[in-house]
N, C-alpha and C positions, 0 to 999 in steps of 0.2 A: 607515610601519611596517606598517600592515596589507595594505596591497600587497603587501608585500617579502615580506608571509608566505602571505598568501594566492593571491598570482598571480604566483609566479618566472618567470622566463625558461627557456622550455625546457618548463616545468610542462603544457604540454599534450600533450608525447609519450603513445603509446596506453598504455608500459610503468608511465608512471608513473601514469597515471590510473588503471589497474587495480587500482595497489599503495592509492589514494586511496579507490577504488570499494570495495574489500574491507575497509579500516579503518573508513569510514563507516558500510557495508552493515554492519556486523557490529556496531558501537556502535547506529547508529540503529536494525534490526528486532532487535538484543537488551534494547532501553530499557525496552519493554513486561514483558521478561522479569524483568529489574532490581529492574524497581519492583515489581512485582506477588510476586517472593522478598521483597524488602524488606518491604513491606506484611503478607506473611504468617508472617513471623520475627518482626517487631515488633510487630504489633497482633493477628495471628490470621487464621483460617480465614474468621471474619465479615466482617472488614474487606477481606479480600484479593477475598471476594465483592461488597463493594459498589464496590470501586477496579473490580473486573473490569465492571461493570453500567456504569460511570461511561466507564471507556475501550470499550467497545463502541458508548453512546449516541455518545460524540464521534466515533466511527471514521464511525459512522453519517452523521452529518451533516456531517461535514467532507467528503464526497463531493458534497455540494451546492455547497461553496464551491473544491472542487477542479476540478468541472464535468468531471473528465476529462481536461481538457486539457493536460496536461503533455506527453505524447508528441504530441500534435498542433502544439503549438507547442515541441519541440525538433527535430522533424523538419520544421519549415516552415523551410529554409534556403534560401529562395529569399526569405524574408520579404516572402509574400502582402499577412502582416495588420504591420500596425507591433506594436511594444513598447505603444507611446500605445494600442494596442486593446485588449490581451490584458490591458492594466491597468486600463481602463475596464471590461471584459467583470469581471476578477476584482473588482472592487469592489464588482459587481452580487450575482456570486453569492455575495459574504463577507459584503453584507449581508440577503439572502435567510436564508443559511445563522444567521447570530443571530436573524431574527425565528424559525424556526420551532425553533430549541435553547428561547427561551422557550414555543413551542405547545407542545413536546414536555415540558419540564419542569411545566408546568400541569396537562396533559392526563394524565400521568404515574400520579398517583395515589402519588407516592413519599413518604417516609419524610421527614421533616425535612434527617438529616445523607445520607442520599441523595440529594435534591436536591439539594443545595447542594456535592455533588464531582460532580455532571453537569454544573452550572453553570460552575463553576472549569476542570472538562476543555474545556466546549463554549469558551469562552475561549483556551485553551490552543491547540485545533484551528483557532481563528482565526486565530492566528500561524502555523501551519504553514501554512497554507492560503496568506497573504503572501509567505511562507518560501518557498514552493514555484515561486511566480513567479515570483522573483528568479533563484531557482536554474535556473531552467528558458531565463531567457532567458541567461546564462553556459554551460546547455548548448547551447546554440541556434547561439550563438556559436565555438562549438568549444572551451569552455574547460569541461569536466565535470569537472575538477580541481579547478577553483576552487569547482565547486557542493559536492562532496566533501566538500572541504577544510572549505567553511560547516559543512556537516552535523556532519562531526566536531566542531567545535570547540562548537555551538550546544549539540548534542546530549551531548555531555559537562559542558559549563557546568548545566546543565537538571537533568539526572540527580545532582550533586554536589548539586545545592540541594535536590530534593526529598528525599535522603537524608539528608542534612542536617537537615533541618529536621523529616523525621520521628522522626529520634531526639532532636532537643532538645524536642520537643511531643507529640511520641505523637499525635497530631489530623492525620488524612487527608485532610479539608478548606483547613487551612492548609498543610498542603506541597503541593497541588495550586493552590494561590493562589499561593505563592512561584514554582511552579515556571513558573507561564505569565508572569507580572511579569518573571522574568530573562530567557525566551526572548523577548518582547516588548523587550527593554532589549538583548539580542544582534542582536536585528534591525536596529535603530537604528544600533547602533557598526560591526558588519560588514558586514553588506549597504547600509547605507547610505555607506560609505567605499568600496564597490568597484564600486555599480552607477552610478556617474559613468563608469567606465572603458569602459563596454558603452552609452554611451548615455545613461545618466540615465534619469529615471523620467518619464514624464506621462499623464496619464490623460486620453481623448481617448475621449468619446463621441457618436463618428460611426454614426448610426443603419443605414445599410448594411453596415457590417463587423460593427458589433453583432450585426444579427438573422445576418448568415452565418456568425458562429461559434458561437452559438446552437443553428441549425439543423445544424453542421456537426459538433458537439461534443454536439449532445441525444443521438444512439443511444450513443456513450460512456461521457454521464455517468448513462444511464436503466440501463445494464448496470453500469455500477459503484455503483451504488444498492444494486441490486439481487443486486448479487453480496456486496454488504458484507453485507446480508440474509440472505445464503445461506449465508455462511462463519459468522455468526455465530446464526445459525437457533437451534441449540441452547441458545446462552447464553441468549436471549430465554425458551425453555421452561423449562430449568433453573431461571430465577428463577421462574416463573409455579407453576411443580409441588413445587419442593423450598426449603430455607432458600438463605441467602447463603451458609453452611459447603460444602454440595452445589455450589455454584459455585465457591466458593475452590477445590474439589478439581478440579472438571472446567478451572475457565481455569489451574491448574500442568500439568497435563495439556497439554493445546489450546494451550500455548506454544511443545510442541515440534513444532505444525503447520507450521509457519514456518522449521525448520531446514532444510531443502530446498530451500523456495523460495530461503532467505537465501542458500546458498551455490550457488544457479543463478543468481540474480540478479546476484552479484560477475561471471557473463562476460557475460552477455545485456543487462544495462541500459546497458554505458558502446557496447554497438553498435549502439542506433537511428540516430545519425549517419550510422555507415560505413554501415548496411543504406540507411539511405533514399538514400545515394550512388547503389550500386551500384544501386536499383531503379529511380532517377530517368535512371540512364545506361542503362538497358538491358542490365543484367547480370542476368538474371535466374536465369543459371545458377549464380553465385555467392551473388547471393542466397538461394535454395531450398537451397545447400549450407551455408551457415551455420546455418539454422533447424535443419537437420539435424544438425547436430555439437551444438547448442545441449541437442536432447533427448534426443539421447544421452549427454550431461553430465548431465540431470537423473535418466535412468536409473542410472547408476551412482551417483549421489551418494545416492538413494532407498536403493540395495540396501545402502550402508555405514553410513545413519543407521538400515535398520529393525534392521539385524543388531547396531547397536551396544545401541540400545534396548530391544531382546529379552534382552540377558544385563546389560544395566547402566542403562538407563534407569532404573526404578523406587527402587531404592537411590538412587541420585543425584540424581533429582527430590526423593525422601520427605528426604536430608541437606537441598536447596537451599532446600526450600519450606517444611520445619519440619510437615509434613505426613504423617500416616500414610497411605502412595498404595496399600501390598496389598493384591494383586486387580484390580489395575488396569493389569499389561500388556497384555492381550489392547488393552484401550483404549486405550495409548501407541500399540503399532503401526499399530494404523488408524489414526489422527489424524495417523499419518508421513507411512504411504499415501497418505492424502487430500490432504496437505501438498506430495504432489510433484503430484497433478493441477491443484493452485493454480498451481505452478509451471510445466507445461506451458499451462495456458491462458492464462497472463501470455503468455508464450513465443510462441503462436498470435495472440495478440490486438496485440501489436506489430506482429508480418507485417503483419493486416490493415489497422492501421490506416494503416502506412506504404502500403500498396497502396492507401489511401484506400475502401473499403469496408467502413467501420465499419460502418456498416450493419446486416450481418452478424452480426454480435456480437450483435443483439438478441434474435434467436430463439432462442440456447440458452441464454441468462440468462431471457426469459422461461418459455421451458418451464420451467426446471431452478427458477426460482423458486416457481411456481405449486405445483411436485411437492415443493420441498422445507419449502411453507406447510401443504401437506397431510398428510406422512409424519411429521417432525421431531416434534412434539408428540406423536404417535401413540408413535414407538421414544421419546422420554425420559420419558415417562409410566412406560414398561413396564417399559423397561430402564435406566433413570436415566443415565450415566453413559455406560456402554457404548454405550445407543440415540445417545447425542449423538455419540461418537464414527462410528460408523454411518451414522447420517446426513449426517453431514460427509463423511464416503469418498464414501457414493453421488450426491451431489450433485456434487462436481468430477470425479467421471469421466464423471457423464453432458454435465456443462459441457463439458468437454477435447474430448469426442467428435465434440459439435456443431459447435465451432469449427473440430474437425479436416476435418469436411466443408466447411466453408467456406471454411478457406482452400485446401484442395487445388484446390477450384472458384474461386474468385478469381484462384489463379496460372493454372489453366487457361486462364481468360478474357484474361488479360495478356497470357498467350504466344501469342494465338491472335492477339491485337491486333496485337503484335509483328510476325509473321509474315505478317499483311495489310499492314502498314506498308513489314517487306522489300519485299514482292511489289512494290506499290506503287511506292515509289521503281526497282528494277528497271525496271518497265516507262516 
């Protein structure tokens, strides 16, 4: 039965994966939004600020347990490393990823019921983290449909329960308990029924493929560290300078950073496959044209959400969030802004990494981190809200830009190999 549903026949044409890729895409980066309206309709301004501290700490550290490697190993169709590695490698980094949720919760300095929904999320991001392996090798395999498909259903099962549950208990700690118990229990029933079909699971720790995707996957997962840092810079200040109410206000805000990305990522995520075809065959001219069409999609999609945002965001947010948001356009719109520079450096950092010079990727995550450890605290001190917004713009455009020189010099470099390669065979 859960084949029949989850992996039809036919199910991995591109037309239908898209229609899968937008259903998910749009359930899974709206989840955050979901919860966090929920949160703030039902419990308040305060609550909605410690839910948002709680989902930042886990965004944080589940980049330890994600290592990155999703796009590295959905674009290894050539299958370098086994399934047996990438589950051995993930086991490493998921249990890294719980030791340091406990330093971090320790270290913390937090509140009682703060602790203890850091705790519950960092749990929750352990399963995603699982989650994410499974779905990555059904991408891998050509079936992104099937991983889709999980998404949607996990991620609605998830979401029903935590709301659920918050309205029978009013307690943001116990629906964050509930809610990571049923995605752990979705893990189980579906991805445990469909990843026999791909293979099976085994975890297989072969000391040389270990350290090579280690060493292959650190500039990755040191830049998505450090960009989850960056994105979420502000929130960090926000709590340190102002109440959790000043946060409840800025993360309804900072939710709709994500609208952007969300609807660039419905064409750009289901085509690492086809991209790393065409790059592995030596199509580079098709290649280079897709990335092209890609940011030009994120331009216009930019220009329709800040225009929509500018005459109806604020009313619409202040209806969803149960929140007085007045005076706070100027700050929706930047936070759009910013939201589509997120979008084009996802965008950018795919290229690279399909071109296999991650590498790359390191130097304008660490500038941009270093710059925005520096400024960030400075504008939210000053400007509260506004400075956060701010902040967040100038950091992903100065990221986008960096990348932008990188990858133009990486294709540079490809073509240049290519064309000694012609020469080459010619002679």
């Amino acid at each position: 039965m859960i084949r029949k549903i989850f992996m039809p026949e036919g199910g991995g044409e591109l037309k239908k994966t898209y229609l899968w890729t937008v259903l998910a895409g749009l359930l899974y980066a709206g989840s955050s939004f979901l919860m966090s309206m929920a949160v703030s309709n039902i419990l308040g301004a305060r609550q909605a600020g410690i839910f948002a501290i709680a989902m930042t700490v886990g965004n944080q550290l589940v980049t330890i347990g994600y290592y990155n490697m999703r796009t590295f190993q959905a674009s290894d169709v050539t299958e370098k490393y086994s399934f047996a590695d990438y589950c051995g490698f993930r086991a490493v980094t998921v249990t890294v990823m719980a030791a340091a949720g406990i330093v971090w919760i320790a270290a913390g300095g937090y509140e009682r019921e703060k602790a203890i929904a850091v705790g519950w999320m960092t749990l929750f991001k352990i399963f995603e983290a699982v989650s994410d392996l499974l779905e990555g090798r059904y991408q891998q395999k050509g079936r992104y449909d099937v991983s889709c498909r999980g998404v949607f259903v996990k991620t609605a099962l998830y979401l029903i329960c935590f709301v659920a549950v918050l309205l029978l208990t009013g307690n943001l700690q116990v629906s964050l308990a509930f809610m990571g118990i049923v995605y752990g229990v979705c893990i189980l029933i579906i991805d445990g029924s469909l990843i026999p079909y791909f293979g099976g699971i085994r975890i297989r720790f072969y000391a040389a493929a270990q350290k090579s995707l280690l060493i292959s996957c650190m500039p990755l997962f040191i830049n998505s560290f450090f960009m989850t840092y960056i994105v979420n810079a502000a929130k960090y200040s926000m709590e340190r300078y102002y109440s959790d109410d000043y946060l409840g206000i800025f993360n309804a805000l900072y939710m709709m950073a994500f609208v952007v990305n969300l609807f660039s990522s419905f064409v750009f995520k289901p085509l690492i496959e086809p991209l790393s075809v065409k790059f592995n065959g030596g199509d580079l001219k098709g290649f280079t044209a897709v990335v092209k069409r890609q940011a030009l999609i994120i331009v216009c999609i930019t220009a329709v959400c800040v225009t929509g945002a500018y005459f109806l965001g604020i009313p619409v947010l202040t209806w969803l969030f149960g929140i007085n948001l007045d005076g706070y356009r100027s700050a929706l719109c930047v936070i759009l802004a910013g939201g589509a520079f997120t979008a084009l450096y996802q965008l950018l950092q795919y290229g690279i990494v399909i071109m296999r010079h991650q590498a790359g990727c390191l130097a304008g995550c660490m500038v941009t981190a270093v710059l925005t450890f520096l400024f960030t605290p400075l504008l939210v001190r000053r400007f509260a809200v506004f400075g956060g917004a701010v902040s967040y713009f100038c950091s992903m455009a100065l990221m986008s830009a960096v990348l932008l020189i990188f990858f133009l010099y990486d294709l540079k470099v490809e073509k240049k190999a290519a064309q000694e390669e012609a020469e080459y065979e010619k002679e």
